[in-house]
N, C-alpha and C positions, 0 to 999 in steps of 0.2 A: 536493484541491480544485482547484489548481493546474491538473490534468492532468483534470480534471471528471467524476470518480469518486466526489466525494463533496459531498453538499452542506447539511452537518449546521452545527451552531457547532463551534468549532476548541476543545478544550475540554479538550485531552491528557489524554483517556481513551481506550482502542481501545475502543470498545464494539462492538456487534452491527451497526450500519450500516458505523463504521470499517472491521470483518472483509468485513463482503461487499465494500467498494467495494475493498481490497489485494483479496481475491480475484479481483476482475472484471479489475483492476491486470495480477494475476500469469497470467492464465490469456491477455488478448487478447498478452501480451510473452513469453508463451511459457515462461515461469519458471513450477517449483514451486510447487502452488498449497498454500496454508499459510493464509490467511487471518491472517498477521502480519507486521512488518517483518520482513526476512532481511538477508541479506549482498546476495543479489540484490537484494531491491528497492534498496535502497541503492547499490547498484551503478548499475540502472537509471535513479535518478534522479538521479547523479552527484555522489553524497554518496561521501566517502571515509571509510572503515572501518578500523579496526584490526582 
């Protein structure tokens, strides 16, 4: 929502809008396009991961 890819209620479920807006996320940043959190996106939005 943030980064304005998505503009649903924040309602932590991925659902079908969730998926496309990481897809649109993952595809304009060049990353694996997955239509899910990854290591990348997390990476990308500067969440740290184990």
């Amino acid at each position: 929502m943030a980064y304005g890819y998505y503009n649903g209620a924040i309602d932590g479920i991925i659902g079908s809008e969730s998926k496309a807006a990481l897809s649109k996320f993952q595809s304009d940043y060049g990353l694996r396009v997955t239509g899910t959190i990854t290591l990348e996106v997390l990476n990308a939005f500067g969440i740290v991961a184990d």
